[in-house]
Every structure is written in structure tokens, then in C-alpha cells.
C-alpha positions in Angstrom: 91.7 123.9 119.0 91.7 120.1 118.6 91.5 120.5 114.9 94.4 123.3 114.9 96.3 120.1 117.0 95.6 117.3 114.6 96.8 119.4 111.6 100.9 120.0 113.5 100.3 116.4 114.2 99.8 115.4 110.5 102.4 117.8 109.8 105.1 115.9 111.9 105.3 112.8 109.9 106.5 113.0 106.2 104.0 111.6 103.6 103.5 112.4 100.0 100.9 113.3 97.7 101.0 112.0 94.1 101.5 114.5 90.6 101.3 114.2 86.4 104.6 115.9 85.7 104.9 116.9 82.2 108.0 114.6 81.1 109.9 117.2 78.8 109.4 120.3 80.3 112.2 119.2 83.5 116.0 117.8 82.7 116.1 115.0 84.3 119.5 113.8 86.5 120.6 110.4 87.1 123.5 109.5 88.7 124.8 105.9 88.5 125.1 103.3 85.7 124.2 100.5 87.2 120.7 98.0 87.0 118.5 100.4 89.3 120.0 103.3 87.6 119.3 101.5 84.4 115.6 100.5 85.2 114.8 104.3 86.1 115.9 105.3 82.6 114.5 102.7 80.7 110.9 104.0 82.7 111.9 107.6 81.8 112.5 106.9 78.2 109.6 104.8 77.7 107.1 107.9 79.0 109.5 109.5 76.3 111.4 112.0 78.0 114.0 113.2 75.9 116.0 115.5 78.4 118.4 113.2 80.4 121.7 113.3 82.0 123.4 110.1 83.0 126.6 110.8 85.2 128.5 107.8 86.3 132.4 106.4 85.6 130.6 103.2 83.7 127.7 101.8 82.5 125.5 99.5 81.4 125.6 97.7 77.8 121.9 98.9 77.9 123.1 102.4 79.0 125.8 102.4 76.9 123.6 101.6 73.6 121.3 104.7 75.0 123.7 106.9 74.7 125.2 105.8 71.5 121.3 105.8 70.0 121.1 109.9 71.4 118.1 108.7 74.0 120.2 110.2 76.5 123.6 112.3 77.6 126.8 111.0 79.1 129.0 112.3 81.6 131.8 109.9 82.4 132.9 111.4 85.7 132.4 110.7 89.4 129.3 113.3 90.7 129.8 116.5 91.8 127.6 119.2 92.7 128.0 121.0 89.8 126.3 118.4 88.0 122.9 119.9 89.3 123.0 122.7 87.7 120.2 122.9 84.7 118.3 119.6 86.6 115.2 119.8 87.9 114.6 116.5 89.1 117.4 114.2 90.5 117.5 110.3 90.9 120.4 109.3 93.3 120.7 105.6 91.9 124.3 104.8 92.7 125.0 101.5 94.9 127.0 103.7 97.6 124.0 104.3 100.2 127.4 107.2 101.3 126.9 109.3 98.0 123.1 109.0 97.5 122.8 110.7 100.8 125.4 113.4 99.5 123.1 113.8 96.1 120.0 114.2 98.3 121.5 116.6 100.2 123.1 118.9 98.1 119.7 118.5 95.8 117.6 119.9 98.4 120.3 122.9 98.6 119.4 124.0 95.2 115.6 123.2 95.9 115.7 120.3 93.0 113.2 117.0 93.7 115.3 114.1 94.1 114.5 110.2 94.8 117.5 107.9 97.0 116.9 104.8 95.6 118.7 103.2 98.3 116.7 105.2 101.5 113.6 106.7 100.2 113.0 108.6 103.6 116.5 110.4 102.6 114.4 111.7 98.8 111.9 114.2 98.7 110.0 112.1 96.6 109.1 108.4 95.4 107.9 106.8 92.5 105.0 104.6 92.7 104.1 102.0 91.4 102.1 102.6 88.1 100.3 100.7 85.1 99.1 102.4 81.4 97.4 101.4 78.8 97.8 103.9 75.9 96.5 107.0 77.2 95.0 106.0 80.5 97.5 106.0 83.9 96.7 104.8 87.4 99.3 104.1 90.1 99.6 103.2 93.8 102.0 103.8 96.1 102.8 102.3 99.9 104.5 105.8 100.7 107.7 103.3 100.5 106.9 100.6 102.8 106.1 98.2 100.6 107.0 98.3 96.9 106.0 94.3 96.4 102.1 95.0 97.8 102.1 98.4 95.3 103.5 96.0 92.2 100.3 93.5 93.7 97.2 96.1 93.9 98.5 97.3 90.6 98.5 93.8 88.7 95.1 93.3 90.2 94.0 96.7 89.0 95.1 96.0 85.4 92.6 93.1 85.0 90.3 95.6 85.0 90.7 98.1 82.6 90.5 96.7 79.1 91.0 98.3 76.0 87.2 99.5 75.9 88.4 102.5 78.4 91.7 103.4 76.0 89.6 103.7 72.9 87.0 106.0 74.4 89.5 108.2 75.5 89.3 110.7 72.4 85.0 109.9 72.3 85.3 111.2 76.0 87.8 114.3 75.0 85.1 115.6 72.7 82.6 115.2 74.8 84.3 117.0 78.0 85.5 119.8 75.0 81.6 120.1 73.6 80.1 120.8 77.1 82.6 123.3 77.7 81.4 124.8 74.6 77.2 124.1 75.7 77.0 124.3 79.0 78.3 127.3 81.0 77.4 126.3 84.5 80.5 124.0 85.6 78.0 121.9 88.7 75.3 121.0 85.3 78.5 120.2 83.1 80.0 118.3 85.7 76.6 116.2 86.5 75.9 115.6 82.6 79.7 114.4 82.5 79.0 111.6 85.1 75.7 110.8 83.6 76.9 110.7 80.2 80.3 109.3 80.3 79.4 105.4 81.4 77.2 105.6 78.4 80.2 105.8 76.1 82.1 104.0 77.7 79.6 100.6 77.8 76.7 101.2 75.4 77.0 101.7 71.3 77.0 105.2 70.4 76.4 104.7 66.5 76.3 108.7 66.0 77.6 110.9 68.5 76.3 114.0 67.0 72.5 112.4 67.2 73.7 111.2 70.7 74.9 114.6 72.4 71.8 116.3 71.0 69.8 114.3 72.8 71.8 114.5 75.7 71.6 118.1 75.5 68.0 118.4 75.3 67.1 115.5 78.2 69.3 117.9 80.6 68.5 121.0 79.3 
């Protein structure tokens, strides 16, 4: 029963739990033309989405040279709720705290994921804080308390991962992909790929096909 008790408890207070959406496959809505609106294009465009919809009365020169370039589509015109149609995801980035709460609520009506830039706790969902290099991604989050300790822990983070971990990345692929291929029991293939992948990763491989042979025959 106490465990039954802790779980509605947990269930009282809003948190969040962090995804990898696949940029292109969603439309992405922003509404507003201003610098925040402008920032969360400028992220979205340099993960290379290539579906958005700005909707604002102005913009930006920034925004306004996005559109011209094609990066992204224009609707001069104050919001309305027909704007949602065809959006899966929503960014309510205006600088009337009044309308973003109107976005986020007619958002959640058609069951679309929107972010109030203004009140997060008004959103269904944040945007952490995040750092890549090439391929690899890590961010942090403060659930929205503190954006400035999330840009801190991340900074910190990114003296550590150097370009050794990047470069590996497609070594590490074919590895993951050939014991797939070896090994059929997913607990072995699992142990060999924590065993295996610091090797990559710090030591010289000179000839991986030499290399997983040997790895093959030491584990099985």
C-alpha cells in the first residue's frame, strides 16, 4: 500500500522525462518573430529541420533572411487557432505572456506538444539545455528552475568529451551492428559491448577485423 501511495504522490507534481525526436518527421510551429522566437529557430535549423512555420505580424532581419533563403515558412498574420493545424509541435515564443497562454491552451486541445517560453509550467514540454559534437548529444535539464546551472553542468561536461569519442562513433556502429550479427544472446552481446567498447575508444585498434576475432574467440 505504501508503494501504491508514493506512486499518486509522484503523480501529483509535474516533471518531465527527456526524448531524441526525429527532427523532420514533425512540422514544427513557432509563433513570434522576435529574439527568443529567433533563437528557437536558429537551434531548430541548425539540428536541420526543414519543416517550419513562423507565424508573427514581423520579424527579425535574421528571420526575415530565413525566409527569403527557403529555411523556413512565413505567415504574416496575428495567431489563430487554425494555425495548428498540420503542427505537431508548437513553440509559443511571443513577448505577450496573454497569448502564449492562449497557444498552450488551444495546443493541448488538439493534443500537439507545445513549449511557453515565457511560463514553462504553462508548456507541456521544455527544452534542455544540450551540447554536440558531430554525432554525439548529451543534455541537462533543471525541469525549468534554473536554465543558468543547466548552461553550467553542460560547459563543464563539454571539457570532457573530445573528439576521440566523435571519431569512434562509426568504429563503435560496426561493432554494435557485427555482434548483432555473432552473437544471438542480447545479456553476452550486451557484456562484450561494455568490455569491448573502452577499448576503441582509448587503445589503437590497427585492424579491426584481426581485433573483433579475437574478441570473439576470448568470449566465446
Amino acid at each position: 500500500m505504501k508503494g501504491k501511495v508514493l506512486m499518486m504522490e509522484h503523480a501529483k507534481a509535474k516533471g518531465y522525462i527527456p526524448i531524441m525526436v526525429e527532427v523532420n518527421s514533425l512540422h514544427w510551429l513557432i509563433v513570434g518573430g522576435g529574439t527568443i522566437a529567433t533563437r528557437k529557430v536558429n537551434t531548430l535549423l541548425r539540428q536541420g529541420v526543414t519543416h517550419i512555420t513562423v507565424v508573427a505580424p514581423d520579424l527579425s532581419e535574421e528571420l526575415i533572411e530565413a525566409n527569403t533563403l527557403g529555411y523556413i515558412k512565413y505567415c504574416p498574420d496575428k495567431y489563430k487557432i487554425s494555425h495548428l493545424q498540420g503542427k505537431q509541435i508548437v513553440y509559443a515564443a511571443t513577448d505577450d505572456h496573454v497569448l502564449n497562454r492562449t497557444i498552450c491552451r488551444d495546443a493541448k486541445l488538439y493534443h500537439l506538444l507545445v513549449c511557453n517560453v515565457s511560463e514553462q509550467e504553462q508548456g507541456s514540454f521544455i527544452t534542455p539545455s544540450f551540447f554536440q559534437r558531430e554525432d554525439i548529444i548529451f543534455s541537462v535539464s533543471s525541469q525549468g528552475k534554473s536554465p543558468i546551472v543547466t548552461k553550467i553542468i553542460g560547459d563543464e561536461w563539454a571539457k570532457y568529451v573530445d573528439d576521440r569519442f566523435a571519431k569512434q562513433l562509426p568504429m563503435l556502429e560496426r561493432l554494435r551492428q557485427d555482434l548483432k550479427r555473432d552473437i544471438q544472446q542480447p545479456a553476452l552481446r550486451h557484456q562484450i559491448l561494455r568490455e569491448a567498447t573502452p577499448q576503441l575508444l582509448y587503445d589503437e585498434i590497427k585492424d579491426y577485423n584481426v581485433w573483433y576475432t579475437a574478441l570473439l574467440k576470448h568470449n566465446c
